[in-house]
C-alpha positions as CSV (number, residue, x, y, z in Angstrom):
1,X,71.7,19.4,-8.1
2,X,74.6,17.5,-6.3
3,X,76.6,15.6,-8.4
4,X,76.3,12.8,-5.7
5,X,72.4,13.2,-5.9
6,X,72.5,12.8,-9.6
7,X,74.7,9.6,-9.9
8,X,72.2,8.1,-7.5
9,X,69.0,9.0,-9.7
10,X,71.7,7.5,-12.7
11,X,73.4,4.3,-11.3
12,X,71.8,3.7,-7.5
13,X,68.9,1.3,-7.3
14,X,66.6,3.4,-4.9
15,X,63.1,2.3,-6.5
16,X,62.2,0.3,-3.3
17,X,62.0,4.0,-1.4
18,X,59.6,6.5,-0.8
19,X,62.5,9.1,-1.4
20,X,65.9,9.3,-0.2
21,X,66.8,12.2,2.2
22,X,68.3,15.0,-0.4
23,X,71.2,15.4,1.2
24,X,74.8,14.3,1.2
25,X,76.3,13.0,3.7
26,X,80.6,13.6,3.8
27,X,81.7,13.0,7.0
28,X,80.5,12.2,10.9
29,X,81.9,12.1,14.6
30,X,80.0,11.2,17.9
31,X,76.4,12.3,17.3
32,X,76.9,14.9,14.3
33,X,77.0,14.2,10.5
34,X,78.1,17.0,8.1
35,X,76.7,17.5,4.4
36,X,79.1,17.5,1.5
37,X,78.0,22.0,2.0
38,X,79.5,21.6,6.0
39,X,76.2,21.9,7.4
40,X,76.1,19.9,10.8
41,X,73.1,17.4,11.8
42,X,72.4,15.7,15.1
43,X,71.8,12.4,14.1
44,X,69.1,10.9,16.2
45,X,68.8,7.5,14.0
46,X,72.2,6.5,14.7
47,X,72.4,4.8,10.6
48,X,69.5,2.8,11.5
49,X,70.3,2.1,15.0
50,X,74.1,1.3,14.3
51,X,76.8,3.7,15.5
52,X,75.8,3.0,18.8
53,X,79.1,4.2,20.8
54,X,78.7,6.8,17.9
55,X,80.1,8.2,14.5
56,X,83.9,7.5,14.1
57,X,84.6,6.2,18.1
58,X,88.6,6.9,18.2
59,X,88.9,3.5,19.5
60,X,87.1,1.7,17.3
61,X,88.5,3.3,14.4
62,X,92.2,2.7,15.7
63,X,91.4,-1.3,15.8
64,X,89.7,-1.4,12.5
65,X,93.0,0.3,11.3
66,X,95.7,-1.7,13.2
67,X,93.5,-4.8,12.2
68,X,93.8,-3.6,8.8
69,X,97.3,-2.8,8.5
70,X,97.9,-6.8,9.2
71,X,95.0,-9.2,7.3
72,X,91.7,-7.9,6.3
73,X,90.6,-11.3,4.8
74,X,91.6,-14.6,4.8
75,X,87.8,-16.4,5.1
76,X,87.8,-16.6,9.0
77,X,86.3,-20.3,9.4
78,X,89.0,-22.0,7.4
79,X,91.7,-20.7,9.5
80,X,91.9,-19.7,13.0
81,X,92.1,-16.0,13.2
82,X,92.4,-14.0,16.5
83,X,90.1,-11.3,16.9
84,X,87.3,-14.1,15.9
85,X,88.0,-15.9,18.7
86,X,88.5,-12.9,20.7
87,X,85.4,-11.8,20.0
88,X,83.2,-14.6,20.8
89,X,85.3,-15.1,23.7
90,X,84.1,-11.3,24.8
91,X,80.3,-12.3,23.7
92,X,80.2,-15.4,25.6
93,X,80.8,-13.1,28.9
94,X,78.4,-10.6,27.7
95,X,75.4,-12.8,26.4
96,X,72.7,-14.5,29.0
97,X,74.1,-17.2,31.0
98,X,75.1,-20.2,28.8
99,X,75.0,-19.2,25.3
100,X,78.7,-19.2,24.6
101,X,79.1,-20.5,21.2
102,X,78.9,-17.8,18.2
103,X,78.7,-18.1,14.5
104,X,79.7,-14.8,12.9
105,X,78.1,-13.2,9.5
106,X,77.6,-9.7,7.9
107,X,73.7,-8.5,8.1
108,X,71.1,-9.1,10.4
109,X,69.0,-11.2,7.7
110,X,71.8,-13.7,7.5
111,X,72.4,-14.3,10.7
112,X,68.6,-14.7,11.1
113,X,68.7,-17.7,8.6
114,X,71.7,-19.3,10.2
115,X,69.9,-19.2,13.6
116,X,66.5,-20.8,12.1
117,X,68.4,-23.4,10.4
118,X,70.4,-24.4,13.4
119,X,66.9,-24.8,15.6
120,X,65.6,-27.1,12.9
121,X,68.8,-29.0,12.7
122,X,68.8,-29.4,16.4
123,X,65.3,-29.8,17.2
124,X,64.7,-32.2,14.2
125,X,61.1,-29.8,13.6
126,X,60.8,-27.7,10.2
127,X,58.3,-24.7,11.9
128,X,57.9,-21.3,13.2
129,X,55.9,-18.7,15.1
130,X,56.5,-15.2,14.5
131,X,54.6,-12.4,16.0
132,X,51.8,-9.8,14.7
133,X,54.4,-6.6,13.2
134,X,57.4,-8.1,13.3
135,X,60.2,-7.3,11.0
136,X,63.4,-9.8,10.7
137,X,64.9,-9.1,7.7
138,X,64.4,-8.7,3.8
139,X,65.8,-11.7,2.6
140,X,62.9,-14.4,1.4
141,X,63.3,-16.3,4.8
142,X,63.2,-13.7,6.8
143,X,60.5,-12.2,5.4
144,X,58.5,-15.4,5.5
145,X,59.0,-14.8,9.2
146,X,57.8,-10.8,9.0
147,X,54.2,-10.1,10.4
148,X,53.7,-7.1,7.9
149,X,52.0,-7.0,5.0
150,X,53.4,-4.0,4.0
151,X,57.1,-5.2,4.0
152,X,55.8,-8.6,2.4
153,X,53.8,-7.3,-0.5
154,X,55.1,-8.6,-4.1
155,X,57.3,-11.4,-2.9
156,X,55.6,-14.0,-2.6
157,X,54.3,-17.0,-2.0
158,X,56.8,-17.3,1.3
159,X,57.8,-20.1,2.9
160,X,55.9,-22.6,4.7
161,X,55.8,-23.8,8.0
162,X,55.0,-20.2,9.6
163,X,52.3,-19.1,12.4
164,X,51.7,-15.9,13.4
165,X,50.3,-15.1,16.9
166,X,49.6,-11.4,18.4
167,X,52.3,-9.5,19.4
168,X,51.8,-7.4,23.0
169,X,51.1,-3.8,21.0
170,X,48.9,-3.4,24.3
171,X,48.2,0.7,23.2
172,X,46.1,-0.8,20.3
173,X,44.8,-3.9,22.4
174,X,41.5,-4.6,24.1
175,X,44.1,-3.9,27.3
176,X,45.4,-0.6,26.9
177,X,45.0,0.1,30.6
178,X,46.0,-3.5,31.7
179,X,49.5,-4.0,29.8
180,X,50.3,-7.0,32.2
181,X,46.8,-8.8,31.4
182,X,47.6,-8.3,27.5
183,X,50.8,-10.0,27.9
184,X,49.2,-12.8,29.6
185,X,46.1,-12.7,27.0
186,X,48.8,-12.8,24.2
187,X,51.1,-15.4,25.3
188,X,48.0,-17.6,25.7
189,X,47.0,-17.1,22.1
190,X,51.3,-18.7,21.3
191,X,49.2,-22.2,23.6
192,X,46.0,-21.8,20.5
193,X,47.8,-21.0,17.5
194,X,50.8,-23.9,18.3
195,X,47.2,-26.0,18.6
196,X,45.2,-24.5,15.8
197,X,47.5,-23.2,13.3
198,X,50.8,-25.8,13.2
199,X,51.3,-29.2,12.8
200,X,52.5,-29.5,16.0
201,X,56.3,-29.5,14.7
202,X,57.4,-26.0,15.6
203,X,60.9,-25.6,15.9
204,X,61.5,-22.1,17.5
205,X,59.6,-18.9,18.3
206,X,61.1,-16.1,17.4
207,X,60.7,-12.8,18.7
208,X,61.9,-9.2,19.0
209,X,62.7,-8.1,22.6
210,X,61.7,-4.7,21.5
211,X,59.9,-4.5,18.2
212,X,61.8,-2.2,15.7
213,X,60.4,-1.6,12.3
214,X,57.1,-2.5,14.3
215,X,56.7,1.2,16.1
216,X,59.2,0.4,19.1
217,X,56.9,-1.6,20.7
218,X,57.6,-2.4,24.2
219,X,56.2,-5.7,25.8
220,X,54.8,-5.2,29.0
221,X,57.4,-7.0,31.6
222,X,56.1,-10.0,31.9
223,X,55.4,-11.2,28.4
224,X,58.4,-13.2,27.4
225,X,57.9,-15.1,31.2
226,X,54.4,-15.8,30.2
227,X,55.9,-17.1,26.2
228,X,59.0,-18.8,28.2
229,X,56.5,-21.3,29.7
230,X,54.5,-22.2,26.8
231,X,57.3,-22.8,25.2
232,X,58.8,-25.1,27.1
233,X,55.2,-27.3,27.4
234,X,56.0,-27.3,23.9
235,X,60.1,-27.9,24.0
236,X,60.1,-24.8,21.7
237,X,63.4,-23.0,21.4
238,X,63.1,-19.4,21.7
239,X,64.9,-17.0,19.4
240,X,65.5,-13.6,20.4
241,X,66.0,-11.5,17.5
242,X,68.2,-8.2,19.2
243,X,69.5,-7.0,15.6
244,X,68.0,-3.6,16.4
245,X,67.8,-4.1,20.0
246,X,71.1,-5.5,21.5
247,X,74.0,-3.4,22.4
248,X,73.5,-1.2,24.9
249,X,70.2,0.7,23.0
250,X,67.8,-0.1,25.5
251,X,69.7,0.5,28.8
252,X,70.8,-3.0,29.4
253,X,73.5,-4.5,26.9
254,X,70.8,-7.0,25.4
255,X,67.2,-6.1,25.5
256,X,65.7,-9.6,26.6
257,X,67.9,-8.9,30.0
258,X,64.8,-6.9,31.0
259,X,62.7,-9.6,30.6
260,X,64.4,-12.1,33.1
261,X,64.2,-14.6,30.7
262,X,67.2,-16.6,28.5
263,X,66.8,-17.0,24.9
264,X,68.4,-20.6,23.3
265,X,69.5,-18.7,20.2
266,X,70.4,-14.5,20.6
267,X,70.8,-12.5,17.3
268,X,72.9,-9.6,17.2
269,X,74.0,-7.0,14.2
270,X,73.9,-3.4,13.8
271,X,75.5,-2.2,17.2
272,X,77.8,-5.1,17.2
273,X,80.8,-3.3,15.6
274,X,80.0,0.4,15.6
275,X,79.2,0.6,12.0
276,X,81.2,-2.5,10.6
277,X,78.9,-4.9,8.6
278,X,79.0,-8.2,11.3
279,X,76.6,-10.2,12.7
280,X,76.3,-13.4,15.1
281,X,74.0,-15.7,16.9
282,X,74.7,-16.9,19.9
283,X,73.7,-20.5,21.5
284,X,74.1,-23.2,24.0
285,X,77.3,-25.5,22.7
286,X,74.9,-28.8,22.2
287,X,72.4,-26.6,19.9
288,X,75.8,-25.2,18.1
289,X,76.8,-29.0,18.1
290,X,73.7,-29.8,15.4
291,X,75.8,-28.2,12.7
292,X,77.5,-30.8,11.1
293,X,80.4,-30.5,8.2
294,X,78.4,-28.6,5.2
295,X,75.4,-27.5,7.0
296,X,76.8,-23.7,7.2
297,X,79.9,-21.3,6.0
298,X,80.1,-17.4,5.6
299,X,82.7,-16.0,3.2
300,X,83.1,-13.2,4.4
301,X,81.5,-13.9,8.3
302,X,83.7,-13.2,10.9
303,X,86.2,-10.7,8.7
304,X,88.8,-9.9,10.9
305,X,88.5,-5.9,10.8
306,X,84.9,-6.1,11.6
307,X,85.6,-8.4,14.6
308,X,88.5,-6.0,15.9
309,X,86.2,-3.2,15.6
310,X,83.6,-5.0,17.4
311,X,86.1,-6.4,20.4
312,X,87.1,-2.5,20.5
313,X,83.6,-1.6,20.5
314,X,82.2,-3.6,23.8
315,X,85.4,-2.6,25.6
316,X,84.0,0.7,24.9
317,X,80.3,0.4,25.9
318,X,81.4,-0.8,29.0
319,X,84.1,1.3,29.9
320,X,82.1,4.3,28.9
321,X,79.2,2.8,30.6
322,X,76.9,3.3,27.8
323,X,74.0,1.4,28.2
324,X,73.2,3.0,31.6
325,X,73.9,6.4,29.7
326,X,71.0,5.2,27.9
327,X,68.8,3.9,30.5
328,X,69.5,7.7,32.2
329,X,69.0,10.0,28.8
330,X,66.5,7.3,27.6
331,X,64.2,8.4,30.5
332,X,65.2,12.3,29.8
333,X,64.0,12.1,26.5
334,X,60.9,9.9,27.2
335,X,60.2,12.3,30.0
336,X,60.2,15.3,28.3
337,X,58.2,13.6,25.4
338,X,55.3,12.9,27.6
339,X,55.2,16.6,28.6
340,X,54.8,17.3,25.0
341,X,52.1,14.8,24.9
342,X,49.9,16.4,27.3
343,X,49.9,19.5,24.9
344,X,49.5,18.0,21.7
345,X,47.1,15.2,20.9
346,X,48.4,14.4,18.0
347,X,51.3,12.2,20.2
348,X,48.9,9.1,20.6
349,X,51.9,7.5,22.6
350,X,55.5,7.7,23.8
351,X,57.6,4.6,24.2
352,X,60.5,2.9,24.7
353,X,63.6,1.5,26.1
354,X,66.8,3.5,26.9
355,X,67.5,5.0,23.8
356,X,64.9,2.9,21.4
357,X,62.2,5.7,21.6
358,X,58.7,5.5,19.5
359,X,56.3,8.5,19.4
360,X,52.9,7.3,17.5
361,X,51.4,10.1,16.0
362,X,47.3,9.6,15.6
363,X,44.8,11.7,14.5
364,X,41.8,11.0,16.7
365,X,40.9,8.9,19.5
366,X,39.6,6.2,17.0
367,X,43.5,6.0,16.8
368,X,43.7,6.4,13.4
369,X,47.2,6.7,12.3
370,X,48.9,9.6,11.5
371,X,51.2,8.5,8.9
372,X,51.3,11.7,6.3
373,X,52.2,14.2,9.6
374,X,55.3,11.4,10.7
375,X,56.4,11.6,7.7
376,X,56.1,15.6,7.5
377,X,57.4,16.2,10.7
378,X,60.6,13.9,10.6
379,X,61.3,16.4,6.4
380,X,60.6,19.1,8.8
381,X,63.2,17.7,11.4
382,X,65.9,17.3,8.3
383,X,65.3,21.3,7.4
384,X,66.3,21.8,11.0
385,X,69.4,19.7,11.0
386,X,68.0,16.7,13.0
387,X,67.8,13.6,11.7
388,X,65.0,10.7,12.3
389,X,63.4,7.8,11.0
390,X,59.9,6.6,10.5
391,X,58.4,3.4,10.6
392,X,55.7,1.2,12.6
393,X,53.3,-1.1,10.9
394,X,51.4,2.1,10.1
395,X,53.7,4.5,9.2
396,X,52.9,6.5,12.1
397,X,55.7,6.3,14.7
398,X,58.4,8.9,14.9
399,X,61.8,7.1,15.7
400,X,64.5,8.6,18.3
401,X,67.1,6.2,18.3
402,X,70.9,8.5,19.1
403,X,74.2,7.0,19.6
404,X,73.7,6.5,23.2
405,X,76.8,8.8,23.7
406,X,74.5,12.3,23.1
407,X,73.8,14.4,25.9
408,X,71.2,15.8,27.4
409,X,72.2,19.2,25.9
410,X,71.6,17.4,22.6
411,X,68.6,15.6,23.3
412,X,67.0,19.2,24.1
413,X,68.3,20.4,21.0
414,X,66.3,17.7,19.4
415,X,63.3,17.9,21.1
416,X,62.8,22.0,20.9
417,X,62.9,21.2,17.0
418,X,60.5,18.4,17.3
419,X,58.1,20.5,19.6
420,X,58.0,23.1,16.7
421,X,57.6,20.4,14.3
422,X,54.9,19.3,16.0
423,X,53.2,22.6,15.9
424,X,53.7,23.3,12.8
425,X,52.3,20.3,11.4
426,X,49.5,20.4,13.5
427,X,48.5,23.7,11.8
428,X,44.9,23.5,9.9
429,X,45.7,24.0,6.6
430,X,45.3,27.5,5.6
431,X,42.2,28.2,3.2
């Protein structure tokens, strides 16, 4: 056993896991990790949907390093430090129109706390609506916002104050042939449970643009224009939660750009600095105005290195054009997926934006989920040096989520091992 392997079983808390992939990982560049033996992997997870310019980008690193070489700390909100500013200078340009004020932190759960506190603060209203699925985060907050049991169980009670409506999974909806009527049928059910299941004293809805954790699900087009005007009958802020989602990975550099619709509060981590622990949420300056003098602080939010990573990052993305790279391979990949589809029922569904691809494996057409053969096929994808992740409210969905730098070369690489994969886990079991 790996000396690395075996200080983990000794000194790592992993209890909160299924299994950790029994491997060790040494070093990385672009879309390829090595083990600590110099075996390669395509790496079709990207860290959780991080590294989305990819492993070790040249210019990120250089930045990170320069950065580095000059302050790495100096608690960035009592002092005025330069890449910070830069920064949310270079967000405001990027973000929907208006939200030009930022508040930098280190994880996605964080800055998903900062952002419900703010819409309180401003709005003067202490609750929440959450979707069906949803995942934002495994702090207690965020998870008092997270419409799964199965992330949930043995934490509570959670907090208070919190509504769930039905998120637009329309594949497992009375409207699996009418996506645009279950968007409708779903945003209408945000109008009965503000009614039925609040006090009437909702501060925000928050949402993911696509639905991570949840399977990669997809709202049909129109659902967030359908929310967006109950909402406002309610003067409810919305909260678009682009942790997973923002940066480039679904073909646009924010997700909720597809949507035609403008968020009041935007949260952004893992893609932000190419692997760097940052986050932000983004607003309108009179909702950043409702923070008054001790109402917030991050020690370490807004560390200098991870900002000048970031700054280096975006510059990248766009220069390199990388979220239409991923709106182009994105459809490659989907493509080809739904060719594999037709020949293998056990692919109940393929979808997905750009590069945030979900393949629901079931086992009938009762869709019952096929979470022991997800799991199977993505060990079976690690034996063949690709890696994957798993996840969706079931356990069922087979995750494709690549820096958004592979090629379609690579893409094909990954697919031929997931075809066999497929087939060999769709075997019957020999007697």
């Amino acid at each position: 056993m790996s000396n690395t392997i075996q200080k983990y079983k000794d000194y790592v808390m992993t209890g909160f896991l299924k299994s950790v992939a029994p491997i060790v990982i040494d070093r990385a560049s672009g879309v390829k990790v090595w083990d600590e033996n110099g075996r390669e992997y395509l790496d079709c997870f990207s860290g959780i949907s991080v590294v989305n310019a990819g492993h070790n980008h040249p210019r990120v690193v250089a930045a990170a390093k320069a950065q580095m070489d000059k302050l790495i700390h100096c608690s960035s909100y009592l002092y005025h430090v330069a890449p910070v500013a830069d920064l949310a200078e270079k967000i405001a340009h990027i973000a929907p129109r208006g939200l030009t004020k930022s508040f930098f932190g280190n994880g996605g759960a964080e800055a998903i706390e900062g952002a419900l506190k703010l819409a309180r603060l401003y709005t003067g209203k202490h609750e929440f609506i959450s979707l069906h699925g949803s995942f934002h985060g495994r702090s207690w907050g965020t998870l008092s916002l997270t419409g799964n049991q199965g992330r949930k169980k043995r934490g509570g009670p959670y907090a208070p104050g919190i509504a769930f409506a039905p998120a637009p999974y329309a594949y497992r909806s009375l409207w699996a042939n009418d996506p645009e009527e279950c968007a409708r049928q779903c945003a209408k059910s945000i109008d009965e449970v503000i009614r039925f299941a609040t006090a009437g004293d909702v501060a925000a809805f928050i949402a993911e643009p696509v639905m991570g954790e949840g399977g990669i699900l997809v709202p049909p087009t129109n659902y967030f224009r359908e929310v967006k005007k109950v909402l406002d009958q309610h003067g409810i802020l919305f909260i678009a939660d682009e942790v997973q989602s923002g940066f480039g990975r679904t073909g646009k550099m924010f997700a909720i750009e597809h949507y035609g619709v403008t968020p009041d509060i935007l949260v952004t981590a893992k893609g932000i600095a190419d692997g760097f622990p940052l986050s932000a949420f983004t607003t309108r300056p009179e909702i950043a105005a409702a923070y008054k003098p001790g109402d917030h602080l991050s020690t370490f939010g807004g560390n200098p290195v991870a900002c000048a990573a970031a700054l280096a990052n975006i510059q990248v993305m766009e220069e390199e054009h990388l979220p239409a790279r991923a709106a182009e391979t994105g459809e490659y990949a989907m493509k080809k997926l739904r060719g594999l589809q037709k020949q293998n029922p056990l692919i109940g569904e393929v979808r997905g934006l750009g590069l945030m691809i979900g393949v629901e494996l079931v086992r009938d057409e009762k869709l019952t989920p096929a979470n022991t053969e997800a799991e199977a096929i993505r060990d079976a994808l690690l034996r063949e040096g690709v890696l994957v992740g798993v996840g969706g409210v079931y356990g069922n969905v087979v995750r494709f989520q690549p820096p958004l730098i592979i090629t379609k070369e690579q893409i094909d690489r990954a697919l031929d091992a997931f075809a066999a994969a497929l087939t060999e886990v769709s075997q019957p079991a020999a007697v």
